[in-house]
N, C-alpha and C positions, 0 to 999 in steps of 0.2 A: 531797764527796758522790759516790754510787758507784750507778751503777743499769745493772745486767744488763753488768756488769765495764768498765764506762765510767765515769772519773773527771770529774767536772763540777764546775767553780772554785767554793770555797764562800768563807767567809770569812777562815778561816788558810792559802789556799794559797798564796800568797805570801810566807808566814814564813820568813825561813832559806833561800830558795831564790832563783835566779838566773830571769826570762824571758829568753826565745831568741828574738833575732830572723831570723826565715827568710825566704828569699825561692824564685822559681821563673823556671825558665829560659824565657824565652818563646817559644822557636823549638820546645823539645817543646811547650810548652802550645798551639802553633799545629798541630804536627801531631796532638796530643790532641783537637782540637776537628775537625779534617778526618777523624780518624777517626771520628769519632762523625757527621760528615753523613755519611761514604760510608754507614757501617754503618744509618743512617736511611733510604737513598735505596735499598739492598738492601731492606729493611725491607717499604718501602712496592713495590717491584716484586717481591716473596715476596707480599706482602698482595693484589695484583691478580692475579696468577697462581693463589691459591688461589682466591681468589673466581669469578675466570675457568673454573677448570677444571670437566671437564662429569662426571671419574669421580671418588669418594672416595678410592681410594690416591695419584692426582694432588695432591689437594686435601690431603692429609695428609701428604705428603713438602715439597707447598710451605710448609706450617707451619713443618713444624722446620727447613726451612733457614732462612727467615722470622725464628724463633727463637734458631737458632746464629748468626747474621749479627747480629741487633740483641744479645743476649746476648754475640759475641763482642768486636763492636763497644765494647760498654758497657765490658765488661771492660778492653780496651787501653786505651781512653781512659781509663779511672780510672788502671791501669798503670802507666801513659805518664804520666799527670799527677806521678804517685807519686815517678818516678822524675826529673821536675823537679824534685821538690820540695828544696831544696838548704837544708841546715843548718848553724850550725856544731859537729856532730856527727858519729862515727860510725853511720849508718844503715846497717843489714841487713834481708833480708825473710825470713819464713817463709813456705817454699815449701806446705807444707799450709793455711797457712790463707789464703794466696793464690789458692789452686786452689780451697779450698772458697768463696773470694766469686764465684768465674768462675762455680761449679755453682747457687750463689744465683740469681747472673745470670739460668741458663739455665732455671730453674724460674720466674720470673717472667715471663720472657719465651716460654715456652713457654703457661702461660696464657692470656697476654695475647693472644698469636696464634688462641691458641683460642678465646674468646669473641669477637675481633674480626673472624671470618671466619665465625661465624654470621648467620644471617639469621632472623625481623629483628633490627638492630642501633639495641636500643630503647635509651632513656637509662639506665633500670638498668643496663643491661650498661655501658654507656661507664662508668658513674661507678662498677663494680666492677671492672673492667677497668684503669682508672686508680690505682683505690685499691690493688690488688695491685701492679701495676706501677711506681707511685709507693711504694708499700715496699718492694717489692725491690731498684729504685734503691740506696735508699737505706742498708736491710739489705748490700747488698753493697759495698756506699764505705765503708761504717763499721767492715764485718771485715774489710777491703781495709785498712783505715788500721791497724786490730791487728795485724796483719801486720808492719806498719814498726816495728822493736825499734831502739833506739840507750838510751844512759845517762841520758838526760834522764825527767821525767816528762809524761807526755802529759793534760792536762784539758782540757773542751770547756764551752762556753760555754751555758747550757740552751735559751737564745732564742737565740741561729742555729743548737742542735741543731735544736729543734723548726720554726724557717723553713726548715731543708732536705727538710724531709719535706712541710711543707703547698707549698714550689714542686715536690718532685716530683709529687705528687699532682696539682696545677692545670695543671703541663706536662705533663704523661701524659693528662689530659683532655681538655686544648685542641689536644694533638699527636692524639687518636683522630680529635674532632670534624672535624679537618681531613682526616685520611684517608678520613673516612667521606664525606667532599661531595668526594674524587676521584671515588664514581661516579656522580658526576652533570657534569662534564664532559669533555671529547675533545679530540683535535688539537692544536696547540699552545700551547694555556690550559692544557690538560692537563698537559703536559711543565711547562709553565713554575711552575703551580700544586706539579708534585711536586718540583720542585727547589725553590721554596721553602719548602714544608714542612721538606725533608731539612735547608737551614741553619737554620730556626727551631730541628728538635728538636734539632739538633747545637750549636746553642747550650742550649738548655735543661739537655740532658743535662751539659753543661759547665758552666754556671752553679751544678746543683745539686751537683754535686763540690763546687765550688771553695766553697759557702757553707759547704760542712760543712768542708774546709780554714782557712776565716776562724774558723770556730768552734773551730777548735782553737788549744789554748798550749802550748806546750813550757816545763820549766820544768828548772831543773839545781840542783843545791846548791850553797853558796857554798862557796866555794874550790876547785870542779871545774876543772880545765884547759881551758878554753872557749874553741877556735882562731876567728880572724873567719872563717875560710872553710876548706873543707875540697875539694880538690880528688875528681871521683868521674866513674867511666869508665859511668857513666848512660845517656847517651845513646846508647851504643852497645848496648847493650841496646835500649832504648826505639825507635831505631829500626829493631834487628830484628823488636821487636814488630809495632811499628806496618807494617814492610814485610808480615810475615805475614797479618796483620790484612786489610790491602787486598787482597793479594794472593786473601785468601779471599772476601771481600766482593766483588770484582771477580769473580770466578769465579761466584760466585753471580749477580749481574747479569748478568753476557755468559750465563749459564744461562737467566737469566727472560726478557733479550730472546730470546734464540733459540727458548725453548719462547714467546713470541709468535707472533713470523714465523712457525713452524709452525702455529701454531693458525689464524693469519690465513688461510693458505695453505690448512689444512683444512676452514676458514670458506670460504674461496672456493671450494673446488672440491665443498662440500656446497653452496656458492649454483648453483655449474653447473648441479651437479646436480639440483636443485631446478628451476632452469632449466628445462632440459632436458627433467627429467619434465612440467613445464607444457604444454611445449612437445610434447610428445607429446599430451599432453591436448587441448590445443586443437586439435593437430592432427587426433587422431582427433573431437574435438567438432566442426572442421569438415567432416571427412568426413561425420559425420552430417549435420547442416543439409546439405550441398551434395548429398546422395545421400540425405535421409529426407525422406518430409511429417511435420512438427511435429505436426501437428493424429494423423493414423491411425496414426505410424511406421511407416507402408508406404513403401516406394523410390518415389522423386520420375521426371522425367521420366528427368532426368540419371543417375541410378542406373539406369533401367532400360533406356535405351541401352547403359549400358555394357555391362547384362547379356548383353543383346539380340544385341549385338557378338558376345560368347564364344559364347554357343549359337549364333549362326547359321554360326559356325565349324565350330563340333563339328559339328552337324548336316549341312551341308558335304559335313565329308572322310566321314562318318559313310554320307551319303547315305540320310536318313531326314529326315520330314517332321517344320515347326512349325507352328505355329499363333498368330495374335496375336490380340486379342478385345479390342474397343471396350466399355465399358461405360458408357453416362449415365442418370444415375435421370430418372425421367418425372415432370415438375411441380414439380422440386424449387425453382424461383422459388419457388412460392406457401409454399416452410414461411419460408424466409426474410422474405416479405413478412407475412405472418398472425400468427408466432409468434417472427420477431426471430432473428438473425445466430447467439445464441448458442445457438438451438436446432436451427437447421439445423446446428451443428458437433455438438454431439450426435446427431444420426441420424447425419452422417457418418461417425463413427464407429463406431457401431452397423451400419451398412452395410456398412464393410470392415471389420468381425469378419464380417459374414456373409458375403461372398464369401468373405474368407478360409478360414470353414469348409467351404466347399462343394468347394474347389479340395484338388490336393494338395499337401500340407504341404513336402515337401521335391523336389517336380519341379517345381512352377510357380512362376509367380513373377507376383506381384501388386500394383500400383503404383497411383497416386491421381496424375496430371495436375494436378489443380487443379480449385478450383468441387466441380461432380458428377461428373466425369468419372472413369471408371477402366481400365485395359489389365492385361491378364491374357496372359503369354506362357505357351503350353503343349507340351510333347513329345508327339507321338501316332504313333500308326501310323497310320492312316486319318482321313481327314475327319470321320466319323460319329461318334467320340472327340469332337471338338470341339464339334459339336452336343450331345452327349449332358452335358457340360462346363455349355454355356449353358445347359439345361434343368434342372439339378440347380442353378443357379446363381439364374434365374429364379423355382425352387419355392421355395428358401429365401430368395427376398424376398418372401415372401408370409407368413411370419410376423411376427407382430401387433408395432407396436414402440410401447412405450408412452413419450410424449414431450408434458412438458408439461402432463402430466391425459389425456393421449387415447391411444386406442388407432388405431394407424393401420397400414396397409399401404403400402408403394410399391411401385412395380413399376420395370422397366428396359428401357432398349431397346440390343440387342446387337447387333454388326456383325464380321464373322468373316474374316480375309485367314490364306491358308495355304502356308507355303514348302513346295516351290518354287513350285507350280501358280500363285500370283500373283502374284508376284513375288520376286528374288533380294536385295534391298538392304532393309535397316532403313527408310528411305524410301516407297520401294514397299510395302512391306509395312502399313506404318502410316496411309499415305494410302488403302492400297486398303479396308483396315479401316476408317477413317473413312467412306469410301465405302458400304460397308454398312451402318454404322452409320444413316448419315442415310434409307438408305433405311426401315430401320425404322420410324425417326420416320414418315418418308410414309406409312407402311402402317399407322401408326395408335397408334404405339409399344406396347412391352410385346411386342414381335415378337424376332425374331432373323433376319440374313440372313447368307447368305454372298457374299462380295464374287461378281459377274459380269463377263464384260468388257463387258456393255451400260452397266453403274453408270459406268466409265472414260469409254464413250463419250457416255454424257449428259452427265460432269461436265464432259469437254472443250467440248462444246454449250453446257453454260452458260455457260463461263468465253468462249468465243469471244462470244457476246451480250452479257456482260457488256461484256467491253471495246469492242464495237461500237455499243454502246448509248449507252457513256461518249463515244467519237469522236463520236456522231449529235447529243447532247446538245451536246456543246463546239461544234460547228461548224455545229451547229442544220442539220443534211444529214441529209433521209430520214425523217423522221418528219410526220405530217399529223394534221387532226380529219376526222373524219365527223359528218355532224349526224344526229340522230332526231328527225322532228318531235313534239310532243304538243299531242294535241287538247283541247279545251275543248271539256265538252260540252255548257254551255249557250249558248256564244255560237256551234258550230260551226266555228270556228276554228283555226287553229293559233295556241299562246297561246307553247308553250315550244321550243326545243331542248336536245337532249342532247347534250354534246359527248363523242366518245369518241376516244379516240387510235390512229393505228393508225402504222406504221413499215414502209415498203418497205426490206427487207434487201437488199443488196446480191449474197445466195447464195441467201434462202429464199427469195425475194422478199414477197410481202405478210403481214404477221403482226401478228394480233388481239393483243390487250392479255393475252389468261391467255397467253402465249408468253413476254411479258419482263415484266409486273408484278411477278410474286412474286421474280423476277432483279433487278430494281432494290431490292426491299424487303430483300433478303437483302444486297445491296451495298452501302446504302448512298446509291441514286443516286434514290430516290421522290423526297424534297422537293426536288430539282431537277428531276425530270420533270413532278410535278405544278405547281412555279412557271411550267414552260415553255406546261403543258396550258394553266393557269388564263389567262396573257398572250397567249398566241395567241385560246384564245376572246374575251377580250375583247377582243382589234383586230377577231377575225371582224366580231362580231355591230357592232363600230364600222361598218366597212363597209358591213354590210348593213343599219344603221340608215341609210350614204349612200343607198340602195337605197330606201327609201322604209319599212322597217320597222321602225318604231317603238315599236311596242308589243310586241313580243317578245321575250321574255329569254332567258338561256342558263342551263340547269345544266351545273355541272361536279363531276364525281367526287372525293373527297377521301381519300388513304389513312389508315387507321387508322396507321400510321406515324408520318406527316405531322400527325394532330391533336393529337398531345401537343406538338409545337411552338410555342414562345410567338413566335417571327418569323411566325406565320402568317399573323394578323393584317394586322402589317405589310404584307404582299408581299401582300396582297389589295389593300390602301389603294393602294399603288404599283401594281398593276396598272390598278385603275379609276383610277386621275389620271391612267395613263400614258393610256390608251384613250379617255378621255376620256366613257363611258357611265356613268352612274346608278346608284349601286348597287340599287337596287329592281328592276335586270334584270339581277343576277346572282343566280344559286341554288348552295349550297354544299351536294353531294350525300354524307352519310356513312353509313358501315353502322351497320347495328342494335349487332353486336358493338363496331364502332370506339366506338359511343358510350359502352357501358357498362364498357368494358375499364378506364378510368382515371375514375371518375365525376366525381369533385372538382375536378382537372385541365382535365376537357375539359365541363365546362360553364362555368367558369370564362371558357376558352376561346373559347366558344359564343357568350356574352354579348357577351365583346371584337368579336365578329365581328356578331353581331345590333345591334350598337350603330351599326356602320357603314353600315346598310341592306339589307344583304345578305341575304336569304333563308336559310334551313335546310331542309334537307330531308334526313326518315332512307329509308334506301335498303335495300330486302330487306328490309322488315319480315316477321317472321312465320318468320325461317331462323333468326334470336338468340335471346337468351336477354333480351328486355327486362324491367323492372321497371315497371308503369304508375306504382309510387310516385317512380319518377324520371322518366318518359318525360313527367307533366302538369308538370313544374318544369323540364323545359329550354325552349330560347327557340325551341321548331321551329314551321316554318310548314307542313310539309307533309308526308306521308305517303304512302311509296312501296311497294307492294304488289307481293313478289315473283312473277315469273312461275310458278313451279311450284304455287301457289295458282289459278292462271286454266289453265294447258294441258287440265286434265282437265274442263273445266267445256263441256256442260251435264253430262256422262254423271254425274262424280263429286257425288251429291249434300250428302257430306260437306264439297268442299271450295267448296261454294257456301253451306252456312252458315257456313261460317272468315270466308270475304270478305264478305258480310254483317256478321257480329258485328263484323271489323275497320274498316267504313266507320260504323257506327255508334259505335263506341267514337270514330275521330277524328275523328268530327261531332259529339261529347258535348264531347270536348276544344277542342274549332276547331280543328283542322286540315283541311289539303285532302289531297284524297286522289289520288294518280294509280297507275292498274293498267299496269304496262307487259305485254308478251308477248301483248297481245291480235293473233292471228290468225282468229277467225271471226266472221262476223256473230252468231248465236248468242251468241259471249263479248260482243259489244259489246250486242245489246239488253239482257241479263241487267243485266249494268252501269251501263247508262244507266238500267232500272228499278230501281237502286235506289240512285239518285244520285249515282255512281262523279262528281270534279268533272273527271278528266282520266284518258285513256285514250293509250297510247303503245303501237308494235307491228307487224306486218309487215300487217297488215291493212292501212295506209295506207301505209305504206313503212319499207324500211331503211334505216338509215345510209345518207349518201350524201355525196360532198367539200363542198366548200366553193363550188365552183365551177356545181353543181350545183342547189344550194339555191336560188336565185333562183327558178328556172324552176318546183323543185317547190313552194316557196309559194303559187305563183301557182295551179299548177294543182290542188292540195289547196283551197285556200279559193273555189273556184271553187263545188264542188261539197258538197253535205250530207254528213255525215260517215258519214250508216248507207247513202249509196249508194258509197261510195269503196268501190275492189277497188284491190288493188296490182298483181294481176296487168293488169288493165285498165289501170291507167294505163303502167305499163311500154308495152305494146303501143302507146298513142298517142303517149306522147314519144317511139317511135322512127322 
């Protein structure tokens, strides 16, 4: 049987003819099969390299080597087997059609590289990939083996024809599948993983030879000359091939690893690079954060020192004046409190767009502190530059900013320090500005000043009080109470005293409470001055309860500072247990504003403290801004009628209906009333007609020590209240 010039054993090929028994030298058949793993293991480092590579002529030159390595490969090894193949015949090869199975080879294996180095490498491909591959194999063994001419005749067997094609086909399959799951691991699974691929297909690739060799029969005619052995200079061949072979294959590998290590090399120093540029990145993204506000991207403090630095340089050697400019918005607590954090960063914003438009673009330099605060550095010739700056600064905050649902204005208050005339360092400069600034505030904000050197010499005044005030406090040296009597006007009496604090300075000497109040309250040092006030009056009035005065209580003054504090309580508790007096003879004196500044808070508060026994009493009614729908729901007992309501009284008829309406409003509510500032008899009969329950005031006397108060009780309750003169008594106690 004869199918495409292949003779296949039928059932008279054995008639008349002699089989040949053949054998194969095993030392080629071992280098046949090592040629076939090298040429596998090039294969598969041709296969990683194309896939690897990042341009298409890379990717396409490592194909075909890819393809001549496993193609050449394939070819020796068949070769090489050929030429073990030992008969008792003479065997010759034809050199064309020898050469035409190598070019077989290289056309299947040129395919095979080709679809195997596309992406994706879905199963179709594999199982056409194999199928070409696995026929070429095979196509080329089998015109490989036409090739071997000797006298005998050559038939093959149909079933191990057809099992060398269906193992190449299943070894070309399962050799893809295994290449294709090299990209999925690394390292030395890796390596290890690719060398045993290389000996499985270099076995495969051997195996499917040698079955299509089984399948062959040699057959001779009877009476041919048929030697047992024929000796043949084969191997010397076989292993020039085979040396060629590697030697090419080897070349190819020592090729793939070294275009690795390059790529890795070039992997690394694009990772540098990469780096690098990161690293730039971040670095300039630090410089932003360390030198921008997040929130306005104006230059931060830090940024604009540094700026600050260069121009005062320039400026300098230049010998031409700067300008630095304090900026803080007026009220801006209340948008944070009313309408919540993320809307006050909205105006902020909005804010420094408008400064910014107001200043110039590429001379100034405009910066956000923090909070509301803003500094504005500017170049000028003259001072009146600066001013004119703030003013055009100020008008454009007086456009409408809509926030929220609302239409709103702010305004600003500005403070103005100008090199050199105020000073020569960043320092100076910025404190002196500050300086100004705050005076603004004093003046009512919404102002603008420029620094003076009186602003330098108040702040150094205050800063010296302060600390002096701290030393008097710590070491309880220098400071005292004055009492003010207050009368009862129906029993004639004195019912109360007013405790007020006063401090012998060391340089000023004697100094009233508006001298270091608002210096403690800006420092920090109120709720220890006021714990100190509240504990000395109540040992006073212990004492002068030894005295025989028992019925008489003390108020004491309370800072709006001090009443949002929840220890307040407490340290009242502690002071009456320490003193050992009643709470029902202490009175706890607050402003109208203290009261309503935190409503929720400080009645809260109020209660804690009214629960104690302690009295209430609002102080300067009639200056605040009170609410009668909160003034009947807090827990007060009395009602304190500022003096500038009483000084103009009888003349001012107006403000003797004010104090009228107000002693009837807190006789509606129950509370008691007391008018302090009374100095004429006039102001006191007015008052006493129309029910005032306590009058306090120079009429009857002024503050006066501690040591003092004995003798003036005595002599106050001696006498009716509408004949007391102060200046009379003076004259007799002396």
């Amino acid at each position: 049987m004869e199918w495409l010039g292949l003779q296949f054993i039928g059932e008279h090929t054995a008639n008349g003819q002699l089989a040949l028994n053949s054998s194969h030298n095993p030392y080629l058949v071992f280098l046949a099969f090592l040629v076939a793993c090298a040429a596998s293991l090039a294969t598969l480092h041709m296969f990683e390299r194309a896939c690897n590579a990042e341009k298409t002529t890379a990717k396409t030159v490592w194909r075909w080597i890819g393809a001549c390595s496993l193609a050449g490969g394939i070819w020796a090894m068949h070769f090489i087997c050929m030429l073990a193949f030992e008969s008792p015949l003479n065997i010759h090869f034809d050199l064309g059609i020898t050469i035409g199975s190598l070019f077989i080879a290289l056309l299947a294996a040129i395919v095979a590289m080709q679809i195997l180095t596309q992406t994706p490498l879905t199963r179709p491909r594999l199982i056409l990939t194999a199928l070409v591959f696995g026929l070429g194999i095979c196509t080329m063994h089998y015109v490989g083996m036409s090739a071997m001419h000797s006298s005998s005749q050559q038939h093959y067997n149909p079933a191990l024809f057809t099992l060398s094609f269906v193992i190449a086909i299943v070894a070309s399959y399962a050799a893809l599948l295994l290449a294709k799951s090299l990209r999925t691991t690394s390292g030395l699974a890796h390596q290890f993983y690719k060398y045993a691929i290389s000996l499985a297909a270099g076995l495969a690739i051997t195996s499917v030879h040698f079955i299509g060799m089984w399948a062959l029969h040699t057959f001779a005619p009877l009476g041919s000359n048929v030697q047992p052995h024929i000796e043949n200079n084969h191997w010397q061949l076989a292993l020039m091939v085979a040396l060629i072979a590697l030697l090419l294959i080897g070349s190819s590998i020592s090729a793939a690893l070294v275009d690795k290590k390059l790529q890795l090399k070039e992997h690394d120093l694009r990772r540098v690079n990469a780096l690098l540029s990161q690293l730039d990145q971040a670095r300039a993204s630090l410089q932003q954060v360390a030198h921008y506000d997040p929130l306005t991207n104006l230059i931060n403090r830090r940024g604009f020192n540094q700026l600050f630095a260069e121009k005062l340089i320039e400026r300098a050697s230049n010998n031409t004046m700067l300008a630095v400019m304090f900026l803080d918005i007026d009220h801006f607590k209340r948008i944070n409190d009313s309408l919540g954090h993320d809307a006050g960063d909205e105006l902020l914003k909005v804010i420094a767009s408008q400064i910014k438009s107001a200043t110039r673009s590429h001379e100034d330099v405009v910066a956000r502190f923090g909070g509301d605060e803003f500094c504005i550095l500017i170049s000028l010739n003259n001072r009146e530059e600066a001013r004119q700056m703030a003013q055009r600064i100020m008008l454009k905050m007086k456009d409408p900013i809509e926030l929220a649902g609302r239409n709103m204005v702010m305004t600003t208050s500005i403070g103005i320090s100008v090199f050199p005339d105020d000073g020569t360092t960043i320092d100076e400069l910025l404190k002196h500005a500050d300086l100004a600034l705050y005076q603004s505030k004093d003046n009512g904000r919404n102002s603008l000043n420029f620094f003076s050197s009186n602003l330098k010499a108040r702040a150094s005044l205050e800063l010296q009080i302060e600390e002096e005030l701290r030393h008097a406090l710590r070491e309880d040296h220098g400071l005292f109470l004055h009492y003010q009597p207050i009368f009862d006007l129906k029993s004639g009496q004195v019912a109360k005293l007013e405790a007020l604090v006063r401090w012998h300075h060391p340089e000023h000497g004697l100094l009233g409470p508006e001298r270091f109040i608002s210096i403690a309250e800006a420092n920090g040092l109120i709720a220890e001055l006021d714990n100190w006030v509240l504990r000395k009056a109540c040992h006073d009035l212990a004492a002068l309860t030894d005295l025989g005065w028992k019925d008489i209580s003390v108020a004491v003054n309370c800072s709006a500072l001090n009443l949002v504090r929840v220890e307040l309580a407490d340290e009242i508790e502690s002071a009456l247990r320490t003193s050992g007096i009643s709470a029902n003879r202490l009175e706890l004196e607050v402003t109208e504003n203290a009261l309503m500044g935190n409503i929720s808070n400080t009645s809260q508060l109020l209660r804690q403290i009214r629960a104690l026994g302690v009295s209430l009493s609002i102080d300067d009614f009639g200056t605040g801004y009170s609410s009668l729908a909160y003034l009947k729901r807090l827990p007060l007992n009395t009602l304190k009628i500022d003096r500038s309501f009483i000084q103009d009284i009888p003349k001012s008829s107006q403000d003797m209906e004010i104090v009228q309406a107000i002693i009837l409003m807190a006789h509606t509510l129950h509370l008691q009333v007391v008018t302090e500032g009374v100095e004429t008899h006039q102001q006191f009969a007015f008052l006493n007609q129309y029910n005032c329950d306590f009058i306090q005031g120079f009429l009857f006397s002024r503050p006066v020590p501690f040591e003092e108060l004995n003798a003036l009780l005595q002599q106050l309750n001696k006498r009716p209240p509408e004949t007391l003169d102060y200046a009379t008594f003076q004259l007799s106690s002396q």
